[in-house]
C-alpha positions in Angstrom: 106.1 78.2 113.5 102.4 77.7 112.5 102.0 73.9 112.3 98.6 73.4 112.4 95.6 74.7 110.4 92.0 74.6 112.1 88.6 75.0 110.7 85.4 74.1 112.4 82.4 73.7 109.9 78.8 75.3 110.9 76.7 72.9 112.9 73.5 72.1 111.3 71.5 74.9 113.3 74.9 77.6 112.7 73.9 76.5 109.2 70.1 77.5 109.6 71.1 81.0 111.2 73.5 81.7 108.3 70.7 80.6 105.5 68.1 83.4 107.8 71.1 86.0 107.4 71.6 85.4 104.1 68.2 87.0 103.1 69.8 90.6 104.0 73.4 89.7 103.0 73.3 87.7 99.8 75.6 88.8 98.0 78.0 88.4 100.6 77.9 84.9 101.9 81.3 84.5 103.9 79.7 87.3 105.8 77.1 85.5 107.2 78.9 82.6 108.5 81.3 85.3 110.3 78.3 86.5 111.8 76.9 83.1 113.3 80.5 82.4 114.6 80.1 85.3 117.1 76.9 84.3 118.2 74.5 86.3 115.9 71.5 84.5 114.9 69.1 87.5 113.4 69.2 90.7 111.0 68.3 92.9 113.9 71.7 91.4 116.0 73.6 92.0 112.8 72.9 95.2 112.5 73.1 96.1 116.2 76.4 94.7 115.7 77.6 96.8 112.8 76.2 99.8 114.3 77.5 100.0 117.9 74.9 102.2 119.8 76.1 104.0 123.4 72.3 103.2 124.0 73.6 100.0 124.4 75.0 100.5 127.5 74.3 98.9 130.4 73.4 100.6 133.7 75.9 101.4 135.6 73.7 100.2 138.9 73.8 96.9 137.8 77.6 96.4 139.3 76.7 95.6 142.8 78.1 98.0 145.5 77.6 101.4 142.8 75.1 102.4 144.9 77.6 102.8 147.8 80.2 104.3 145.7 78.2 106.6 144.3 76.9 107.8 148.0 80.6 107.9 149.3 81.8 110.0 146.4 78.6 112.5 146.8 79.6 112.5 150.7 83.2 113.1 150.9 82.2 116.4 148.0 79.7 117.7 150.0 82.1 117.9 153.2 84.9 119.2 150.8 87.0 115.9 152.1 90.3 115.2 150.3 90.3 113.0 147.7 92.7 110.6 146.3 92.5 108.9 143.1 95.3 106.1 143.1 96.2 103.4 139.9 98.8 101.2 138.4 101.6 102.4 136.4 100.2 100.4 133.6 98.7 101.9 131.0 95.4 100.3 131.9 95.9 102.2 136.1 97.1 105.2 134.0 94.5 106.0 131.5 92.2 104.8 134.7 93.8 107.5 137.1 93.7 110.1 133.9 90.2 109.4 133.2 88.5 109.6 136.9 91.1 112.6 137.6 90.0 114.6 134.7 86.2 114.3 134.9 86.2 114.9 138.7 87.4 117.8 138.2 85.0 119.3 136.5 82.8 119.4 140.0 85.6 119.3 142.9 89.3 121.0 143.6 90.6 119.3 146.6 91.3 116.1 144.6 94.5 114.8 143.6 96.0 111.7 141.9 99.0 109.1 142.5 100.8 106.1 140.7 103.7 104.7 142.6 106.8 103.7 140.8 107.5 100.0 140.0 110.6 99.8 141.9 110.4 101.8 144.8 107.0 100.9 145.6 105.8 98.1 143.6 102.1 97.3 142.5 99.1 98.2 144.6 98.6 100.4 147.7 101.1 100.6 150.2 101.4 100.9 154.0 103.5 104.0 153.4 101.3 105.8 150.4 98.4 105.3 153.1 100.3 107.4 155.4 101.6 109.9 153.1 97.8 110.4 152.0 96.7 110.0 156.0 99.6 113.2 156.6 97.9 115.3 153.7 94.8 115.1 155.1 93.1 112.7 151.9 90.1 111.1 153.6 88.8 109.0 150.6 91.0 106.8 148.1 89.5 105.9 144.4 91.8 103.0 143.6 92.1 102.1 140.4 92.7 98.8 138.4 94.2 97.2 141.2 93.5 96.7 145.0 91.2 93.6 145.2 93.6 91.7 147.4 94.7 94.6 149.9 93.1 93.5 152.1 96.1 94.4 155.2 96.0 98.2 153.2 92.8 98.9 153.2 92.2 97.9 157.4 95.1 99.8 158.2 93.4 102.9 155.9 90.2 102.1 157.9 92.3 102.5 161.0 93.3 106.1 160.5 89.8 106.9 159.3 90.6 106.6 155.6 87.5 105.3 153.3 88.5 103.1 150.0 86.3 103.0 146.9 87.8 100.2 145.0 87.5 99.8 141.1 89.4 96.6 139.7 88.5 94.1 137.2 91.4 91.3 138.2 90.4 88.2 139.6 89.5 88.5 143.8 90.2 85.9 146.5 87.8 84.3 148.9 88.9 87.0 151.1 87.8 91.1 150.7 89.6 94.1 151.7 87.1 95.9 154.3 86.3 98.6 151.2 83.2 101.3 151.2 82.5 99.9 147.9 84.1 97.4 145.2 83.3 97.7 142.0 84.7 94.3 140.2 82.3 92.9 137.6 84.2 89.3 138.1 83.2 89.6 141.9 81.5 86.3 143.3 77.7 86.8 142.8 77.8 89.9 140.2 75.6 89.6 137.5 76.6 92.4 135.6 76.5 92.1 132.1 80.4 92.3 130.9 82.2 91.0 133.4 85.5 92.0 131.1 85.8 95.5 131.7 89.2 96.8 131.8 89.9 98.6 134.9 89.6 102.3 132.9 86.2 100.8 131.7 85.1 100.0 135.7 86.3 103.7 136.4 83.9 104.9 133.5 81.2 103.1 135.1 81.9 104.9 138.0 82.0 108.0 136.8 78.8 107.1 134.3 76.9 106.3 138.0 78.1 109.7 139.7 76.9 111.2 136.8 73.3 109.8 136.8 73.3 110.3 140.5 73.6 114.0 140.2 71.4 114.8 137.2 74.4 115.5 135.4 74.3 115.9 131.3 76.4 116.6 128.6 79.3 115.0 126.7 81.8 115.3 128.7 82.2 111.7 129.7 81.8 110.4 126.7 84.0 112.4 125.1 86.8 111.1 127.5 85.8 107.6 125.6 89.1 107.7 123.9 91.2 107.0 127.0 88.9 104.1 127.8 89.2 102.2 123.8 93.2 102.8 125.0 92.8 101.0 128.0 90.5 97.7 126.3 93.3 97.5 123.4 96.3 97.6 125.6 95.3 95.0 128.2 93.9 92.9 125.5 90.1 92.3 127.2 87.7 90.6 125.5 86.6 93.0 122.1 82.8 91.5 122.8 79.9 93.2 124.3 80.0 96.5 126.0 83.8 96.4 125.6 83.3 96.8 121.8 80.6 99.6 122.1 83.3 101.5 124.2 86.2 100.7 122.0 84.0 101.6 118.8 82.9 104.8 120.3 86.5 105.8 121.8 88.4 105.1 118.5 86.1 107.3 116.9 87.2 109.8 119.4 90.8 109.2 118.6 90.4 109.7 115.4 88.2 113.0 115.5 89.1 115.3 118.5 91.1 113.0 120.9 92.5 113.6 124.4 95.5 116.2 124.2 97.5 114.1 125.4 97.0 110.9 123.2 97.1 113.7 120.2 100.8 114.0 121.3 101.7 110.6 121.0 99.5 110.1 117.8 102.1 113.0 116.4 105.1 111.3 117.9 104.0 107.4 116.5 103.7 109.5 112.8 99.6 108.6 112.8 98.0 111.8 112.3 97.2 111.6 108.6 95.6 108.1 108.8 93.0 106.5 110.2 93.8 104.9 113.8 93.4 101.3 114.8 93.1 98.8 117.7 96.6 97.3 116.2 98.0 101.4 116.3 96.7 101.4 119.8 98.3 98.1 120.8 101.8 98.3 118.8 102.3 102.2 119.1 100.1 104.2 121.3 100.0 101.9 124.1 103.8 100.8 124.0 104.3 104.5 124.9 102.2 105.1 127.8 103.5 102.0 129.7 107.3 102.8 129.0 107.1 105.6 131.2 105.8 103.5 133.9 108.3 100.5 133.0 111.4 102.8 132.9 110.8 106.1 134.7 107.4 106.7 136.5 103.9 105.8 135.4 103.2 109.4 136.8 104.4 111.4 133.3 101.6 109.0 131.6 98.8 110.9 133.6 100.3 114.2 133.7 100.2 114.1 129.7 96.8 112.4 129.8 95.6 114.9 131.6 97.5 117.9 130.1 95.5 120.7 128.4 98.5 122.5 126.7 99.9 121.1 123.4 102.9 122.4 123.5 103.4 120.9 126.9 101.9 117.2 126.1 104.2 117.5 122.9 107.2 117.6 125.1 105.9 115.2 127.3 105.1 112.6 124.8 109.0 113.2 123.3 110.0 112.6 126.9 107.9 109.2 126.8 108.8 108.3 123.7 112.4 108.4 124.7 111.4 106.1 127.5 110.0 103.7 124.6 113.5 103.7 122.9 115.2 102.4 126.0 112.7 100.2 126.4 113.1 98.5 123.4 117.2 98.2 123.4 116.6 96.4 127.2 113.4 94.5 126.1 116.1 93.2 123.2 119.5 92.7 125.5 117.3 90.5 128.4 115.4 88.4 125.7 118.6 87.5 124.0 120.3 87.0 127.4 117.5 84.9 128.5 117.6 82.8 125.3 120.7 82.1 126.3 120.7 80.6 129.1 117.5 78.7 127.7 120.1 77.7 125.1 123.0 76.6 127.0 121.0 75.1 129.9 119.4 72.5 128.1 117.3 71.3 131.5 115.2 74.3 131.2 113.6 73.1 128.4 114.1 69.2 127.1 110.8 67.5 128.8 109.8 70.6 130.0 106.2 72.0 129.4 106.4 75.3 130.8 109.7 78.0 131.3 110.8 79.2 134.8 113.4 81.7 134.7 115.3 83.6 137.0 118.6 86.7 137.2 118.1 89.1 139.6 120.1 91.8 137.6 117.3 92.2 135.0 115.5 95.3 134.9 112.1 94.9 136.6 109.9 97.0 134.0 110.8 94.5 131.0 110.2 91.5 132.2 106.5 91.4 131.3 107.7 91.9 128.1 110.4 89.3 128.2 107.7 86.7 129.2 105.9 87.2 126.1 108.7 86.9 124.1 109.9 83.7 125.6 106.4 82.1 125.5 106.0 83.3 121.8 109.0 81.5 120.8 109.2 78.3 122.9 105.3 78.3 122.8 105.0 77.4 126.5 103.7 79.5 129.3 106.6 81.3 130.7 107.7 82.9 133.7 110.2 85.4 134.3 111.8 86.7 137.4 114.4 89.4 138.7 114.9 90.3 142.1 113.3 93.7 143.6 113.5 95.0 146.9 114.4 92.1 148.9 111.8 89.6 146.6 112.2 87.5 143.3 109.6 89.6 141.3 107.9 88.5 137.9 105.4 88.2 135.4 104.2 84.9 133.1 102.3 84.3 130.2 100.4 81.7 128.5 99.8 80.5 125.2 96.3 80.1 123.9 93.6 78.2 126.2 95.5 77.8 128.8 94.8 79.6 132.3 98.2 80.7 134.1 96.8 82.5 136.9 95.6 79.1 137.9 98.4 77.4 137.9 100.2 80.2 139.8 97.1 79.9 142.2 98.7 76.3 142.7 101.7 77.6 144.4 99.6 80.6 145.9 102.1 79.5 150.0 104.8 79.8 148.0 104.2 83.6 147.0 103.9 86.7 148.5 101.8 88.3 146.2 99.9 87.5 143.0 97.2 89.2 140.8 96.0 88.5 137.3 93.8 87.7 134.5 93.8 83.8 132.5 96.9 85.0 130.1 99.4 87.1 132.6 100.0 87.3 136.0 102.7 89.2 138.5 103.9 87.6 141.7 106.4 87.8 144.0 108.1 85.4 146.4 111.4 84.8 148.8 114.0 83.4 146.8 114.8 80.4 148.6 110.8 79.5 147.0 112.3 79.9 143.4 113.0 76.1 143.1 109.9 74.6 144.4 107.6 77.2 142.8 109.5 76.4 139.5 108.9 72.5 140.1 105.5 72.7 141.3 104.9 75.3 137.8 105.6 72.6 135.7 104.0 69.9 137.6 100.5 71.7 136.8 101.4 72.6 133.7 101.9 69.1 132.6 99.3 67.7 134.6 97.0 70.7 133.0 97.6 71.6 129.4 96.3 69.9 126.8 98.8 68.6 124.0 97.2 71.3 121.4 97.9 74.3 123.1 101.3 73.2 123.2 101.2 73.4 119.4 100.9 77.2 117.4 97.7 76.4 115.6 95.7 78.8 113.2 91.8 79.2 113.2 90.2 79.4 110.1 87.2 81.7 109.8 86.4 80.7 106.5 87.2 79.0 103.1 86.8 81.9 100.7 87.9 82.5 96.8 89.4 86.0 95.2 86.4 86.5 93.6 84.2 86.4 96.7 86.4 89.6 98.0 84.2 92.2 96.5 83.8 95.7 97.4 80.2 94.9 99.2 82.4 92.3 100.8 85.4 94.3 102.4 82.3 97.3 103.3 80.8 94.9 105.7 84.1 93.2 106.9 85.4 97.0 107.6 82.1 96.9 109.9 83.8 93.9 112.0 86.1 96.4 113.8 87.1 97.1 116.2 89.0 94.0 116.8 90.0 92.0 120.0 89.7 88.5 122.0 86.3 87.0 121.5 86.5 89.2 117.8 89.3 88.3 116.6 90.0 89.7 112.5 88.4 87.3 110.3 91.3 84.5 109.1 90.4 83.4 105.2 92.0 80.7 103.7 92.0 80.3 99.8 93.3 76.9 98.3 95.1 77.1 95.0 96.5 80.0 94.6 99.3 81.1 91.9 101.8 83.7 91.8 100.9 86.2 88.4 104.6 86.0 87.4 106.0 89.0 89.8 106.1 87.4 93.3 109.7 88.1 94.8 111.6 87.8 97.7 112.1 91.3 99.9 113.7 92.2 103.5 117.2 92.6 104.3 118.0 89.0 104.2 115.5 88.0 101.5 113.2 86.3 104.1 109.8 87.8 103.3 108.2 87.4 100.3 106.3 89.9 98.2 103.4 88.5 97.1 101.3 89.0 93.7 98.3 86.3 93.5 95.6 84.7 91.3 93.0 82.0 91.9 91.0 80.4 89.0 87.9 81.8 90.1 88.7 85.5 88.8 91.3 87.6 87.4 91.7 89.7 89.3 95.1 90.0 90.8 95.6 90.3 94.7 98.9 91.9 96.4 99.9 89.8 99.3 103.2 89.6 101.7 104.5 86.6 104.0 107.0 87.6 106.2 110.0 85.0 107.2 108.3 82.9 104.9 111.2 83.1 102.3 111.3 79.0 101.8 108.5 79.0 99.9 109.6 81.0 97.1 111.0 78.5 95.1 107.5 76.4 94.6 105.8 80.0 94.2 107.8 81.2 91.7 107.9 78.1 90.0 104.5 78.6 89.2 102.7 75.6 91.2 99.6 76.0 92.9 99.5 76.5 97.2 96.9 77.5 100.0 97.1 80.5 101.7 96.0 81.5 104.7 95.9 85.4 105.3 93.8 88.5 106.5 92.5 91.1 104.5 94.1 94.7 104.9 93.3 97.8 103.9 96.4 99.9 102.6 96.0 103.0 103.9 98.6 104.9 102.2 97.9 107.6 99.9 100.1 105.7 96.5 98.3 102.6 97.1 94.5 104.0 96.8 93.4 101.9 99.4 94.0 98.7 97.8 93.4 95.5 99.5 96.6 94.0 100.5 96.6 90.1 101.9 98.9 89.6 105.1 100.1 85.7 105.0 100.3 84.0 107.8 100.8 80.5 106.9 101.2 78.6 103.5 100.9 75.3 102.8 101.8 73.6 99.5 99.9 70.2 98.6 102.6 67.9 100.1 102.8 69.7 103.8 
């Protein structure tokens, strides 16, 4: 679906930078111009870069209202108060919930932890957790990765002497909740230094802070990193900054001594004799962890997070991974049914610019998912609704450079609730609101997006030949990871490529194509594969020349020796 190919050429100073880098990576040029696209303009940068450092850090302090966190936490364990730690049933609140849970209780007992379910309770605090934690006796409440805009919650808390310390990282209203602290790093006014976080990686802060405050040393914390690289790779923050320094730091942890639990799943998902990735994380690890909150209860993700018997996680994680199965069957039946309709309701989409769709028997927990799908295929920023206690209940997505939560922040008297980031955002509303909100959707949208990111386009990093993939090369590229937004994996593009003679078509319908390529610059010959790209075999196997553009791979498997393999994702013959 890939119709357009983009590159944008070094300005004349990019071009300066690169020359400056050049005099400690020489024999690697493409390198360099990588480099300058993130922003690096010296050898020391570079090399910060390639060696992510926990000194790199930033102080916890720097998020405005720590101080008063830290003070309330220190408080309510002096005078042996009840504690609550409460998240999302996302794997973002869980990992969150898991991480503050665990550490905390290396220091204090009377502390316990919640996640309410997506359909009983829905997201955030409620009225009745509040007084289920008021009739327990909790006198402080650690929310987690949500709870910026509970702002009627939090006073009634206050009302029956119930203290919130709020951790989130989605975007805040005008408006406040009457919190102790808020620890938000996109708060009006912060000037801390990665304003990105995930919500685990606020919690980490947190925990970092309490730490500092109490003279307390060690590795504990950091060795609870693992749960944090989970949380940045699942809700897709930006892989830039102190986000990357965790991420590094916490797949290293996966992949040396990680968390009982997440050793578990990394059994289940078959990845214990390999080296993990932020794709693993994404397509595998996290997938797991969220099924249990999308079709049971986001509770079983914490109590295997936090388990400290194998044996016990093991069966836990078969338990979630079972939950991942259903998943996956209903993810498949409501996208197809929801194609459907697309399909056989041709208003939907003819002259549209976004999708609004609504059946209020769909299961609640899938149709995040669904969104994605639906924007994927159509390539416009979707919405998708089901009805859930009383309220049409959804998610949406966007495509590329396009902010959804603001245009759902267009309709905000429409809705009863809303919360986000730029790419994908829940709300809820009365259904008698479905029409209008779906009209005035589309209204901004068209008014709003820009023709391109109506259009699947492909960035180019760079113009590269086979030769230039050297060893040295694919050592430094290797030092690129972990990869995310703002760091995306380096897209090459070679021009003139030729199939050796043994290209051929694979997959159960012959749709992917096999790939087995030489370039006139060496000859050297490089394994490639293009999936559902089938319709180009006939010019490849006929032996006439095409561009390719791809990422490089490492094969990881023990027959193919770590060999470089080239993952297509878009070709374009000379007459496209």
């Amino acid at each position: 679906m890939i119709s357009k190919w983009n590159y944008l050429p070094l300005t004349t100073e990019q071009q300066r930078l690169e020359t400056e880098l050049a005099s400690k990576y020489a024999k690697c040029h493409p390198i360099n111009e990588l480099l300058v696209q993130r922003g690096i303009s010296s050898v020391d940068e570079a090399e910060r870069f390639f060696h992510p450092s926990l000194k790199d850090l930033h102080d916890p302090f720097l998020m405005p209202d720590m101080d008063k966190a830290v003070n309330r936490l220190n408080k309510a364990m002096g005078s042996k108060e009840k504690i609550m730690v409460f998240g999302d049933y996302d794997v973002d609140g869980t990992t969150s919930v898991a991480l503050v849970y665990k550490y905390l209780q290396n220091f204090y007992s009377n502390i316990e932890y919640y996640i309410p379910t997506r359909y009983d309770e829905g997201y955030g605090i409620s009225l009745k957790t509040i007084d289920e934690a008021n009739a327990a006796g909790v006198k402080l409440i650690i929310i987690l990765d949500c709870g910026i805009k509970a702002i009627e919650e939090i006073k009634y808390a206050a009302s029956l002497g119930i203290d919130f310390i709020i951790c989130d990282h989605h975007v805040p209203d005008d408006e406040l909740p009457p919190a102790v602290a808020i620890l938000n790093p996109k708060l009006e006014g912060s000037t801390y230094p990665c304003p990105h976080l995930s919500g685990c990686g606020v919690g980490f802060k947190f925990m970092q802070a309490f730490a500092m405050s109490n003279g307390i040393t060690g590795n504990d914390l950091e060795n609870m990193l693992d749960l944090v690289a989970v949380s940045i790779a699942a809700d897709i923050v930006p892989m830039v900054g102190e986000n990357r320094v965790l991420a590094y730091w916490g797949l290293k942890r996966i992949n040396s001594n990680p968390n009982v639990g997440l050793r578990a799943i990394i059994k289940i998902c078959q990845l214990s004799n390999r080296e993990i990735t932020i794709s693993d994380v994404i397509f595998k690890i996290g997938p797991r962890i969220n099924a249990s909150g999308r079709m049971q209860s986001g509770r079983e993700a914490v109590e295997l997070l936090v388990s400290r018997d194998f044996a016990d996680a093991y069966q836990k994680a078969k338990n979630i991974d079972q939950y991942n199965k259903d998943r996956k069957e209903l993810d498949k039946r409501i996208t197809d049914e929801a194609n459907n309709i697309i399909e056989t309701h041709s208003h939907l989409l003819t002259g549209k610019k976004s999708i609004v769709i609504y059946n209020k028997d769909w299961h609640k927990g899938i149709i995040g998912i669904v969104a994605s799908r639906l924007t994927e295929l159509y390539y416009k920023p979707s919405v998708v609704l089901t009805l859930s206690n009383g309220l049409a209940t959804g998610s949406s997505r966007s495509v590329q450079g396009f902010d959804v939560y603001s245009a759902i922040d267009a309709s905000r008297d429409l809705l009863e609730n809303f919360g986000g980031h730029t790419y994908a955002v829940g709300l809820s509303m009365k259904e008698e609101n479905i029409p209008e909100f779906t009209r005035r959707f589309e209204e901004y949208v068209a008014e709003n997006i820009l023709p391109s990111q109506l259009t699947p386009q492909l960035d180019i990093d760079a113009y590269i030949t086979f030769s230039e993939i050297t060893p040295e090369f694919i050592a430094l590229l290797r030092r690129f990871n972990p990869f995310g937004p703002g760091n995306q994996k380096p897209v090459f593009c070679t021009r003139g490529v030729l199939d050796f003679g043994t290209s051929k078509l694979v997959g159960k319908h012959l749709e992917h194509v096999k790939l087995e390529l030489v370039d006139n610059t060496s000859g050297k010959v490089f394994n490639g594969i293009a999936f559902n790209m089938g319709e180009y075999f006939d010019h490849i196997h006929a032996h006439k020349p095409f561009d390719i553009c791809y990422t490089i791979e490492e094969n990881k498997h023990q027959s193919a020796a770590n060999s470089i393999q080239l993952q297509v994702k878009g070709i374009r013959i000379a007459n496209d």
